[in-house]
ROLUM-654821 format. One line per 5 residues: for each residue x, y, z of C-alpha. Coordinates in pm, whole numbers, plus 50000, padded with zeros to 5 digits. Example, Ala and Ser with C-alpha at 12.3 -4.5 7.8 and 13.67 -1.06 7.14 Angstrom:
# ROLUM-654821
51230,49550,50780 | 51367,49894,50714 .
END
This chain:
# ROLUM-654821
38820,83459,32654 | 38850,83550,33044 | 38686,83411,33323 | 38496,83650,33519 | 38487,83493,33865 .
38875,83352,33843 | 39030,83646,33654 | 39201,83369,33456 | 39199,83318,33060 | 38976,83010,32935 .
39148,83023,32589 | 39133,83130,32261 | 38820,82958,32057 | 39007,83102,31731 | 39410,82996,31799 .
39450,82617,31629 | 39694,82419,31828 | 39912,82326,31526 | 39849,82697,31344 | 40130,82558,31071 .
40139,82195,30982 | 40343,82173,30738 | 40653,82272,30967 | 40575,82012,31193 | 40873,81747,31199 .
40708,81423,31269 | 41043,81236,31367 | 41175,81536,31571 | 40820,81523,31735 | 40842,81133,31806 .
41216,81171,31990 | 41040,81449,32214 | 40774,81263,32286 | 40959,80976,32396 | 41231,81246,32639 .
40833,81305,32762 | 40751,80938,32834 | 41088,80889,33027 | 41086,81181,33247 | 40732,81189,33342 .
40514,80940,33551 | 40179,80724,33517 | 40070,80536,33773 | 39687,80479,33941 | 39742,80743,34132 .
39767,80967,33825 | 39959,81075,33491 | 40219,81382,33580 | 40445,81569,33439 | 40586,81893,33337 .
40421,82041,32988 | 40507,82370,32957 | 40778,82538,32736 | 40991,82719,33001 | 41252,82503,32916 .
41100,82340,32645 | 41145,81945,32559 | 41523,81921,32620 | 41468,81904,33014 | 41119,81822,33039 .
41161,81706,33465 | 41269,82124,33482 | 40962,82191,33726 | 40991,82544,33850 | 40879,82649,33524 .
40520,82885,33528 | 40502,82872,33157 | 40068,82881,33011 | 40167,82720,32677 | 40260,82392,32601 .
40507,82220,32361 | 40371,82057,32087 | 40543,81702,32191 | 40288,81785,32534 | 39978,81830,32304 .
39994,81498,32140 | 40131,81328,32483 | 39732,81481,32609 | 39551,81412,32313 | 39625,81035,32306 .
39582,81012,32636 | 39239,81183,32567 | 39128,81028,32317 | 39212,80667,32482 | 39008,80784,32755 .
38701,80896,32538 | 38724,80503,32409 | 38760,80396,32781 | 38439,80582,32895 | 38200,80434,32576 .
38338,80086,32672 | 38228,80102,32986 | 37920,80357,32947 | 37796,80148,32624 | 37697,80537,32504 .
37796,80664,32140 | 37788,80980,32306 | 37842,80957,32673 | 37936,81265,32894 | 38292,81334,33034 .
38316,81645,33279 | 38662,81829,33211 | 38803,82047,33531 | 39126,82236,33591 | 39323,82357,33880 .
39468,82693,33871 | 39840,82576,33723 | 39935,82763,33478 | 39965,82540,33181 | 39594,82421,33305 .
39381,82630,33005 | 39589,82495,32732 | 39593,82149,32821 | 39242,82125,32859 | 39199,82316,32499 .
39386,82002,32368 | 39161,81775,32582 | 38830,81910,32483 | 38902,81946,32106 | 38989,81566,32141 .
38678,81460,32341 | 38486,81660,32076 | 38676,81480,31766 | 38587,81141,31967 | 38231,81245,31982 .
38230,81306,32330 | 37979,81572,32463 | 38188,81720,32740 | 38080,81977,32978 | 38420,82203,33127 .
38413,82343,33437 | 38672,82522,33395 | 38871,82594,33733 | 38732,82374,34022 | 38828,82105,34301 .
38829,81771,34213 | 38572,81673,34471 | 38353,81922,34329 | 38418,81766,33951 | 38423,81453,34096 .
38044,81521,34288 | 37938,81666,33937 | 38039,81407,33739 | 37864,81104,33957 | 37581,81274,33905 .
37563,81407,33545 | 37816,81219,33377 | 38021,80906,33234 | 38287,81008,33366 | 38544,81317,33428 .
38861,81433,33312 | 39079,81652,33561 | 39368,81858,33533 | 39598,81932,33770 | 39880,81738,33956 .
39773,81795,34295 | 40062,81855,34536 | 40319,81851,34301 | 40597,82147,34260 | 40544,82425,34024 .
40542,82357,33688 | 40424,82008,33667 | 40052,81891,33563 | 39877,81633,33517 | 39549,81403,33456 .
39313,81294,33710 | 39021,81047,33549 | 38746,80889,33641 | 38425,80704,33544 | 38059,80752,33635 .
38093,80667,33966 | 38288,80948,34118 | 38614,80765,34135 | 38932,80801,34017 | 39028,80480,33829 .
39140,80182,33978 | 39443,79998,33913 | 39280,79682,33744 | 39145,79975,33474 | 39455,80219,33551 .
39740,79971,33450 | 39623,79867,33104 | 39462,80174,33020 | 39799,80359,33075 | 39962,80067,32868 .
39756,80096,32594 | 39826,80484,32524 | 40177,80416,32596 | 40205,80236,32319 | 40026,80475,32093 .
40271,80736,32141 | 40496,80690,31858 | 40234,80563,31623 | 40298,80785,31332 | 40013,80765,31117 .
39746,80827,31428 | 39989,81111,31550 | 39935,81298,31171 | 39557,81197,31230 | 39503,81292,31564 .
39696,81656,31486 | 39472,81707,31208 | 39160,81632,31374 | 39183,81850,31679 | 39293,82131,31433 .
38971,82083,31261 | 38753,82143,31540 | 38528,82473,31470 | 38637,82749,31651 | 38243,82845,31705 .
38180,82447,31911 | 38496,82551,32168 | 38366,82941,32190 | 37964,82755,32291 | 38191,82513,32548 .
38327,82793,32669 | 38041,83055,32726 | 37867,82774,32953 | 38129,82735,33171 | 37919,82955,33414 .
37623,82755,33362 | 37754,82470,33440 | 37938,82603,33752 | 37676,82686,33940 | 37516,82391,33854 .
37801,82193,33999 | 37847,82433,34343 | 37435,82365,34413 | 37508,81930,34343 | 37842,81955,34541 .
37676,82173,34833 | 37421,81946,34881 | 37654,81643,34891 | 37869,81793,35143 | 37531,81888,35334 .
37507,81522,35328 | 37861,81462,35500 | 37778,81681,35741 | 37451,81580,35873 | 37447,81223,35827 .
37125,81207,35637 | 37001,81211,35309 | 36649,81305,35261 | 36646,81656,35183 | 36384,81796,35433 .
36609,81643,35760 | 36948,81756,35612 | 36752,82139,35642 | 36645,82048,35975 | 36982,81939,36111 .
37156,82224,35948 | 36946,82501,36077 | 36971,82353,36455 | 37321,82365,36349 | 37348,82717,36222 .
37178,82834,36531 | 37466,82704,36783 | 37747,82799,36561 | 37581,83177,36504 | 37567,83228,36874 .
37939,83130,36957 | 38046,83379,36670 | 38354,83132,36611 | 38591,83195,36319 | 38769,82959,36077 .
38974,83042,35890 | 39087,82944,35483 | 39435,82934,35250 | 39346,82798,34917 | 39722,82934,34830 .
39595,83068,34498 | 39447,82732,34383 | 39107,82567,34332 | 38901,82484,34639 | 38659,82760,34779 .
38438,82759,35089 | 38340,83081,35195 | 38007,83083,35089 | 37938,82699,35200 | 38076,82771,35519 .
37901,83040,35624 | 37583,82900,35539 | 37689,82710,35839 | 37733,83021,36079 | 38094,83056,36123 .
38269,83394,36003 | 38532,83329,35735 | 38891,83446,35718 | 39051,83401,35418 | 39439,83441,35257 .
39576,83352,34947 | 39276,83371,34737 | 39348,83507,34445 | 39332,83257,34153 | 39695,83162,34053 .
39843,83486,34166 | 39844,83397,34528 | 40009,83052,34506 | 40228,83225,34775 | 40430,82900,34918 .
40486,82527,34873 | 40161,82352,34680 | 40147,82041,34930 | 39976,82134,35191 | 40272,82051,35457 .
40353,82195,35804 | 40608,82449,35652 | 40307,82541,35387 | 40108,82632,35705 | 40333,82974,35822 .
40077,83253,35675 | 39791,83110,35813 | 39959,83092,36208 | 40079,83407,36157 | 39702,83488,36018 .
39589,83253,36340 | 39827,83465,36580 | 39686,83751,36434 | 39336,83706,36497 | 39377,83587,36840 .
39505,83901,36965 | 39223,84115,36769 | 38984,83870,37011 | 38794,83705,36734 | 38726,83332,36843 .
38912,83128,36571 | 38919,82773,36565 | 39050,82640,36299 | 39274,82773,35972 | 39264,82514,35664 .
39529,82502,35421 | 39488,82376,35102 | 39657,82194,34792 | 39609,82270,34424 | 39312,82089,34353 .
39169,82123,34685 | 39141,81730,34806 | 39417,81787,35071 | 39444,81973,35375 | 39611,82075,35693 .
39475,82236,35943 | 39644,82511,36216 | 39441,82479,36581 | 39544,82702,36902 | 39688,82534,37193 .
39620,82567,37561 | 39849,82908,37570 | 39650,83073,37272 | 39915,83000,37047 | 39892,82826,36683 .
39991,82460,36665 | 40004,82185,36363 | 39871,81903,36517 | 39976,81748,36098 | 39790,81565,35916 .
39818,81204,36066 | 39635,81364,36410 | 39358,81559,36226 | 39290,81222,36021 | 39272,81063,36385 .
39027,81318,36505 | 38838,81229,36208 | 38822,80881,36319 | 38770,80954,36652 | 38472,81201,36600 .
38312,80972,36369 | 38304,80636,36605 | 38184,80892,36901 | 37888,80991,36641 | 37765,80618,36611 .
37873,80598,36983 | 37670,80865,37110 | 37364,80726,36893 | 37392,80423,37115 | 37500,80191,36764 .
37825,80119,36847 | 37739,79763,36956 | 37507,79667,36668 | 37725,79560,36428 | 38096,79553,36373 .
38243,79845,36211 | 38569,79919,36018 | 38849,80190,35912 | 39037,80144,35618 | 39394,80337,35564 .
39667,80350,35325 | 40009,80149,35490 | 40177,80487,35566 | 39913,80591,35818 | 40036,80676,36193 .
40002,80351,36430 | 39820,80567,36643 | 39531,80406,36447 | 39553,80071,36613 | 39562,80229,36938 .
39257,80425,36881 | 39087,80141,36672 | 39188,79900,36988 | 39031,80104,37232 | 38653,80142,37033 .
38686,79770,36911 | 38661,79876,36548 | 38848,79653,36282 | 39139,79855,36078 | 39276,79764,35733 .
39560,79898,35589 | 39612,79883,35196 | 39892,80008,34954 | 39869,80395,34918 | 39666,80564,34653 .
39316,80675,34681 | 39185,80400,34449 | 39379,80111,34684 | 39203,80254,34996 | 38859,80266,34816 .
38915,79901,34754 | 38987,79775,35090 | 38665,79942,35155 | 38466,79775,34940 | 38644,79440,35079 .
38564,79525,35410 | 38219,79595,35314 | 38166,79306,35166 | 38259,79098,35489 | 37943,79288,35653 .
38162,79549,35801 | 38054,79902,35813 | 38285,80117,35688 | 38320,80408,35914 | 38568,80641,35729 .
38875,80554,35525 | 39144,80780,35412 | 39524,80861,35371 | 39653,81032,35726 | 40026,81057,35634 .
39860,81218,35309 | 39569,81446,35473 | 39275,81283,35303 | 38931,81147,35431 | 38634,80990,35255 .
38357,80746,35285 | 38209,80461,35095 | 37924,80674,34975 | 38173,80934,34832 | 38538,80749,34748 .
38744,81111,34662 | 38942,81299,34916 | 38703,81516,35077 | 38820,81789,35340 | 38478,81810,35451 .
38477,81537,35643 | 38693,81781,35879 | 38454,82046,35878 | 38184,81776,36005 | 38424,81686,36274 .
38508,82032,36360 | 38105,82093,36386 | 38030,81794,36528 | 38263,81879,36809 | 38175,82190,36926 .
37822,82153,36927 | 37818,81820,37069 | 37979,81783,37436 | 37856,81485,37490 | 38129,81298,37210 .
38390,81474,37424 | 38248,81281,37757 | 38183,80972,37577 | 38570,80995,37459 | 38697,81088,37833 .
38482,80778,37999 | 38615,80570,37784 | 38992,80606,37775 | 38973,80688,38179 | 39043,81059,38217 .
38913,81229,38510 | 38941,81577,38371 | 38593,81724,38343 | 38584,81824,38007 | 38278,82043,38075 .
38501,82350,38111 | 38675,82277,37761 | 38354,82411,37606 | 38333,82750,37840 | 38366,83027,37609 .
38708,83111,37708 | 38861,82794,37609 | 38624,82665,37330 | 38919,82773,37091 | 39160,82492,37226 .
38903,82212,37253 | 39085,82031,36930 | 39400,82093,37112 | 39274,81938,37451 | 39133,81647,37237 .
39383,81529,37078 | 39610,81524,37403 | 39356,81254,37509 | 39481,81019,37264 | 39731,80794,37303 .
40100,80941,37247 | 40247,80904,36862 | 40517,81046,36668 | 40513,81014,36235 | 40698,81124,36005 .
40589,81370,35786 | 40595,81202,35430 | 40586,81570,35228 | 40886,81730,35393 | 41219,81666,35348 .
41226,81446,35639 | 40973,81192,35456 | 41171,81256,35112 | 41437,81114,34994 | 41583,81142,34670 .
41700,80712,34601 | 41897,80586,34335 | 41782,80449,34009 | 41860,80087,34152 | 41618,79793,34068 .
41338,79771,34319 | 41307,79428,34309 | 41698,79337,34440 | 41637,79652,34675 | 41327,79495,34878 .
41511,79115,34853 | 41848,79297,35018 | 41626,79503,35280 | 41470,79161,35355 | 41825,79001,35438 .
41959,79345,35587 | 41731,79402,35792 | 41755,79072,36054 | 42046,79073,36184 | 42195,79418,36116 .
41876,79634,36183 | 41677,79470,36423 | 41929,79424,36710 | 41987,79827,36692 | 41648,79909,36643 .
41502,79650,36946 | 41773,79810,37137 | 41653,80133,37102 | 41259,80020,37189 | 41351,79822,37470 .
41437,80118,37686 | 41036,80207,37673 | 40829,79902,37571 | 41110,79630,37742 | 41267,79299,37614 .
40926,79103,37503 | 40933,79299,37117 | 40930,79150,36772 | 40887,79236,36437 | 40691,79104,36102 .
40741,79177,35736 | 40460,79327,35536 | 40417,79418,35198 | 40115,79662,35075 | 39995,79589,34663 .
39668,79789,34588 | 39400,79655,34812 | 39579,79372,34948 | 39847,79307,35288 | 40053,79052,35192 .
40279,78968,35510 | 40627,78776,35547 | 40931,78772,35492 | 40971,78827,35089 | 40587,78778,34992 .
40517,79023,34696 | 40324,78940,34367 | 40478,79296,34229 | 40767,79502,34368 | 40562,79850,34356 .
40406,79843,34683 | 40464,79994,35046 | 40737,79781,35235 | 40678,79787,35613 | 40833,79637,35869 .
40638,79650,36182 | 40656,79638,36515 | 40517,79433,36831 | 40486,79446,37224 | 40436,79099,37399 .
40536,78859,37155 | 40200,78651,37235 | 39924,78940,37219 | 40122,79117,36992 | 40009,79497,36987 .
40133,79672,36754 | 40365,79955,36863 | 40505,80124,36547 | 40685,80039,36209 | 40966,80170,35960 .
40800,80187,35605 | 40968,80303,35257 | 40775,80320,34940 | 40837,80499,34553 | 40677,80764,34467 .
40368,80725,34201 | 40350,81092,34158 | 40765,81193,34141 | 41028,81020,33960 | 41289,80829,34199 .
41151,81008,34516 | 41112,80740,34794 | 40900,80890,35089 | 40976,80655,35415 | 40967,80723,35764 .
40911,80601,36110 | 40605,80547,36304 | 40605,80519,36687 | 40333,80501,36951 | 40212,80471,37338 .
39887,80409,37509 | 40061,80635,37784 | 40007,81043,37728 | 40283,81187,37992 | 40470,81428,37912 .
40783,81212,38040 | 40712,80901,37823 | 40645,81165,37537 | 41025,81282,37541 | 41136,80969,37559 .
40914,80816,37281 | 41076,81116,37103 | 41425,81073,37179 | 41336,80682,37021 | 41142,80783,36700 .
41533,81018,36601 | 41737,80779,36688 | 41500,80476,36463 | 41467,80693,36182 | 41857,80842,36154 .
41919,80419,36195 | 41654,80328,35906 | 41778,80624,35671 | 42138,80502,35689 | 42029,80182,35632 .
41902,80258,35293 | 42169,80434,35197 | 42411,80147,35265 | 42226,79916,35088 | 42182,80096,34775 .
42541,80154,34757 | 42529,79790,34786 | 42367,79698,34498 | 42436,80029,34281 .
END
């Protein structure tokens, strides 16, 4: 069966996943199964790995493959997994039926897994509504409001070739590690369990061929019921308000400024799921858009990185000189929760602010919102952000008086600082992932690009944030002529050169990558923790001292899920960020930058680390400078690690 709108193929109601049983070698299929187990990865932040049969079961980490089918050893690997998840959501749903809400990306091995998946959730009597091919914040949306809970496919930013499962409960949220952990433990050890492996292959062939052709013919259906719940929560976002009749009022005032500026933005969903055309004109902007053919136009790297970003600057560039008034050009990941986002500069030229700045503007646009409403001074108010997030966000959190938590990274650790913070009568403003590109709220705990969109609106139609912002970190430009029509497309760009001066890594390029040895993690942290004192520090303070002087020192800190554990050696696990951070003026101590490594939960033995550096100072002099600092830190720190792995190898 096709799709009409994606061009893609659903499936085949009629095709049995095991079409001959008796050939299947249940031993042969266990040793697979376990090569599966070993080469993939299951963490909270999600189960990936790399199904298909381009190179079958004998190199199952090969990840450039674009095979649709799957091996057998990958069906059962999905259908325990399923089927443990089915059990998961009637434990917590206390429904003999509850509702799971099954998505895909546009990978190509996405159709057949989800065949696997459904015929499970159906054998586990499940009634499960597929979306087919969709965003996670849109299945996400769907399922908080319809649901028990959702199963997703897709493995977000990860290479070609690899997928994955994305699940959450009623609440919208992807599972967090106090359900993650044991839930991933107890399918583990159900993999090699013979007798449910027969059972389990027998049931899902058994499935009628006429109950996966009815799930199929409502995919439609049940997409445009989805689009008309997730358009009205990111209406929501947006405006700020939830009753129906002022979110029409607000957006129609809205529509009416952004009509008459005739402003473009512009959209790369590089061939995967996420698609706002039609939303975003129904906010008066004109749409560009490249790379949007389902699957076919995955045209460049799936993370959404700075090197990911060269079609839509040359699409920017491009549009410039034809005059049309573009502000923006998003680019997207796979499943559409991540983004970056190409601005123009002063010159008319494209820039990539990356990710950790747009996150900032988030922030920034958001405390200016409650500013500008005069609420600011109410109450006290809070960011949360994962431990890899630029220290920019002190600086900017310093100046508004807002408190900032950092957590471990993954989306479920940052939701539950937020709830921590919440429950210490802070307001949570925003929380989110800069080095990773994500925002979200308390009201809506997924990865939601929108929140840009709303800062991007917000912006232009609001000069009085961009005053408020001015007054308050001292600049005597008048920032009334950033909004004349001539140079309304660099306003981002003359924003952001407000804030205070920061340089970050960039955690998915090969500068934030690197590729460590299989050494215990444990004896790794305990040897940084000894390295670092005396043959680290004295380089690195060296280094600092040229810009921030002699009065510097530094703490240990250790991120696990929700919590910041700091000193010297204090971890409960040894799976969390490692930081090492920073400080001017040993007695107020503020916070000036960091070096942080962490293991990937996503890639086997990739450690992403990097260097964070930052200045309340914005001159171009002290920029070069904080520069020349941030290379010479990070070229220290990366030899570093390398020495003391081959210390303890």
């Amino acid at each position: 069966m096709l799709d009409k709108k994606t061009g893609l193929e659903i499936g085949n109601p009629n095709v049995l996943p095991f079409p001959d049983l008796n050939r299947i070698d249940i031993e042969e299929l266990i040793t697979n199964i376990k090569k599966r187990k070993e080469s993939g990865i299951a963490s909270i932040s999600g189960i990936r790995q790399v199904f298909d049969t381009t190179n079958g079961d004998e190199k199952p980490d090969f990840f450039d493959g674009t095979s649709t089918s799957i091996t057998d050893a990958a069906k059962v690997y999905i259908a325990i997994i399923a089927k443990n998840f089915a059990d998961l959501v009637k434990n917590k749903s206390s429904k003999e039926k509850p509702v799971i809400v099954v998505g895909i990306d546009t990978r190509h091995t996405g159709p057949a897994i989800a065949d696997i998946a459904v015929r499970t959730l159906i054998c586990s009597n499940v009634d499960v509504r597929y979306i087919f091919v969709s965003s996670i914040t849109r299945i996400a949306a769907y399922s908080r409001e319809t649901a028990d809970g959702f199963l997703y496919i897709s493995a977000s930013h990860n290479p070609h070739g690899y997928n994955g499962l994305k699940l959450g409960l009623s609440d919208g949220k992807v599972l967090h590690a106090g359900l993650a952990q044991p839930f991933i433990k107890k399918y583990e050890s159900e993999l090699t369990n013979q007798l449910l492996i027969k059972k389990i292959i027998t049931e899902v062939n058994s499935v009628p061929s006429q109950k996966i052709e009815d799930i199929f013919r409502n995919i439609s259906v049940l997409r445009e019921e989805s689009e008309k719940i997730y358009s009205e929560l990111c209406d929501s976002i947006i405006t700020g308000a939830k009753d129906k009749l002022e979110i029409k009022r607000i957006k129609n005032n809205i529509k009416s400024k952004t009509s008459s500026m005739n402003l473009w933005i512009g959209l790369d969903p590089n061939g995967g799921a996420r698609r706002d055309k039609k939303y975003l004109e129904s906010w008066g902007f004109n749409i560009v858009q490249i790379n949007s053919k389902y699957r076919k136009d995955m045209n460049h790297q799936l993370a959404p990185t700075s090197e990911a970003t060269k079609q839509a600057q040359e699409a920017l560039s491009q549009m410039i000189t034809s005059g049309k008034k573009i502000i923006a050009f998003f680019v997207f990941d796979t499943d559409g929760d991540r983004k970056n986002v190409v601005l123009m500069d002063k010159n008319g030229s494209p820039f990539v602010p990356g990710v950790q700045k747009i996150f900032a503007l988030d922030v920034v646009a958001s405390i200016l919102d409650i500013a500008d409403k005069g609420k600011l001074i109410e109450k006290k108010y809070g960011i949360v952000i994962n431990d890899a997030s630029s220290s920019l966000m002190e600086q900017v959190c310093s100046i508004f008086n807002i408190v900032l938590k950092r957590t471990d990274t993954g989306e479920a650790a940052v939701a539950g600082g937020g709830e921590l913070l919440s429950k210490e009568d802070i307001e949570v403003i925003l929380m989110g992932e800069a080095s990773n590109g994500g925002t979200f709220t308390t009201d809506f705990m997924v990865r939601e690009p929108i929140h840009t969109i709303r800062t991007i609106i917000n912006l232009i139609t609001r000069p009085n944030l961009t005053k408020i912002l001015t007054k308050k970190i001292n600049i005597s430009d008048n920032c009334d002529k950033w909004y004349f029509q001539e140079n309304i497309q660099s306003l981002f760009y003359n924003i952001l050169n407000t804030l205070p001066l920061s340089i970050d890594t960039d955690f998915f390029t090969k500068e934030g990558e690197y590729k460590a040895k299989p050494v215990d993690q444990r004896r790794f942290k305990e040897s940084f923790d000894n390295y670092f004192p005396n043959k680290l520090w004295p380089k690195i303070k060296n280094e600092l001292s040229d810009i921030y002087g002699e009065r510097l020192s530094y703490e240990f800190t250790n991120y696990e899920g929700s919590e910041e554990l700091r000193g010297k050696g204090n971890r409960k696990t040894q799976i969390g960020g490692y930081k090492i951070e920073f400080f001017f003026n040993k007695d107020a101590k503020r916070l000036i930058g960091w070096i942080w490594f962490r293991l990937s939960l996503t890639e086997k033995w990739l450690m992403r680390r990097g260097v964070s550096l930052s200045h309340l100072q914005s001159d171009s002099q002290t920029k070069q400078l904080l520069d020349k600092k941030y290379k010479a830190i990070y070229n220290l720190f990366t030899n570093a690690i390398k020495e003391i792995e081959e210390e303890i190898e």
